[in-house]
C-alpha positions as a Markdown table, in Angstrom:
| # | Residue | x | y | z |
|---|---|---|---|---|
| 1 | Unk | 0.0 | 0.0 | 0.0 |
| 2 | Unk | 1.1 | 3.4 | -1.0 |
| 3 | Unk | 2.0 | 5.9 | 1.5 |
| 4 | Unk | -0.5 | 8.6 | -0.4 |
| 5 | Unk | -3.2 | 5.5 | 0.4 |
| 6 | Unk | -2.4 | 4.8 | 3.8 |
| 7 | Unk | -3.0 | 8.1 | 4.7 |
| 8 | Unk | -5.9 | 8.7 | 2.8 |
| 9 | Unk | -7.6 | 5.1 | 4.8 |
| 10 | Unk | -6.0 | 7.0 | 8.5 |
| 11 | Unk | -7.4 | 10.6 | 7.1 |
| 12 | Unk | -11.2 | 8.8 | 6.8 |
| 13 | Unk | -10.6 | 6.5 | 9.9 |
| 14 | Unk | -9.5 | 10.2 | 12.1 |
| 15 | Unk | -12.6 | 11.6 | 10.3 |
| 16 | Unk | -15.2 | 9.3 | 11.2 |
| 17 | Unk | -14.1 | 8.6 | 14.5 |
| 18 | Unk | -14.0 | 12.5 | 15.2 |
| 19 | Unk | -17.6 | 12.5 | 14.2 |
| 20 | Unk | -18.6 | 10.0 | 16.5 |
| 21 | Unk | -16.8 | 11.6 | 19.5 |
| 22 | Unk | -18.4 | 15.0 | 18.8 |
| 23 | Unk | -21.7 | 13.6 | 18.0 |
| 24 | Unk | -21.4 | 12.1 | 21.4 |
| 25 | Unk | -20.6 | 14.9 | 22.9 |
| 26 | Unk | -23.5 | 16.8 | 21.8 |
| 27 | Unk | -25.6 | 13.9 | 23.2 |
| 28 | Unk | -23.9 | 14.2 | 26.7 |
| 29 | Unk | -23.5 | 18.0 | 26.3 |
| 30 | Unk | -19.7 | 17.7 | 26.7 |
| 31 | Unk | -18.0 | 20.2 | 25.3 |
| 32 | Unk | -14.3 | 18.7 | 26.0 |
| 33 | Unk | -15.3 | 15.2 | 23.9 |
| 34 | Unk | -17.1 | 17.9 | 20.9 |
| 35 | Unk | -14.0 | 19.6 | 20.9 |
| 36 | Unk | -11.6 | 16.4 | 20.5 |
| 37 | Unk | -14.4 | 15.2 | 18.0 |
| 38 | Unk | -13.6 | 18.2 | 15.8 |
| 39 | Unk | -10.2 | 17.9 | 16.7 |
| 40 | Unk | -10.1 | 14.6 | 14.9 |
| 41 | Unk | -12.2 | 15.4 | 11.8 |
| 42 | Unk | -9.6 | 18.2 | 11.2 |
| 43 | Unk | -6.5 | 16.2 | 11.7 |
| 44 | Unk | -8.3 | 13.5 | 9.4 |
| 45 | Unk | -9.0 | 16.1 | 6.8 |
| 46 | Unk | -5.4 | 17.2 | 6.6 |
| 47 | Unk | -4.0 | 13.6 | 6.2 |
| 48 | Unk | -6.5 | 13.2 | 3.3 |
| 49 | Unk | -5.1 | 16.9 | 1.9 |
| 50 | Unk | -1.9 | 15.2 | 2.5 |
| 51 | Unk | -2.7 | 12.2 | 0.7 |
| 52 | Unk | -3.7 | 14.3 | -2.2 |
| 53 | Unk | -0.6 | 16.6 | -2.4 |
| 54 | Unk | 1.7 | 13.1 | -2.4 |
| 55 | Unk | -0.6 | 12.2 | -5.2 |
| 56 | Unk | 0.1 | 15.0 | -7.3 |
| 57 | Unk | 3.5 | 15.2 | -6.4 |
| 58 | Unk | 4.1 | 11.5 | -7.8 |
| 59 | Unk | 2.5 | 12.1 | -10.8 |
| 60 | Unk | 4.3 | 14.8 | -11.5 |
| 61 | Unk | 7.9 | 13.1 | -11.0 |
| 62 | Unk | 6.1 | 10.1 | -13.4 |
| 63 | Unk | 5.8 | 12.9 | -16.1 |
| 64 | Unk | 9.4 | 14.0 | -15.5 |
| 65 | Unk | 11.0 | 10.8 | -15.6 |
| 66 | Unk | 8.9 | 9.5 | -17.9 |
| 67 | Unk | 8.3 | 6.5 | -15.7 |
């Protein structure tokens, strides 16, 4: 598995696991577990950004090289 893949999968994994926590926290009307819900859904968003950028990056070193 790729790097750009891998974190794409932990990206989606942070994500939905950050919506759970902060959908949980609005159930329970904690604002600490919201927070660290969001928390996650950012840093999951950014690895999936990150995941994109490698992407791009690759294909344009295949288009140098020729490879």
């Amino acid at each position: 598995m790729s790097d750009s893949s891998r974190d794409r999968i932990e990206g989606k994994v942070d994500e939905l696991s950050g919506r759970g926590k902060s959908a949980l926290g609005d159930l329970t009307d904690d604002d600490q577990k919201r927070a660290e819900g969001d928390a996650d859904q950012t840093q999951g968003k950014i690895k999936q950004g990150i995941a994109d950028v490698k992407d791009k990056v690759d294909d344009v070193v295949k288009k140098v090289t020729g490879n």
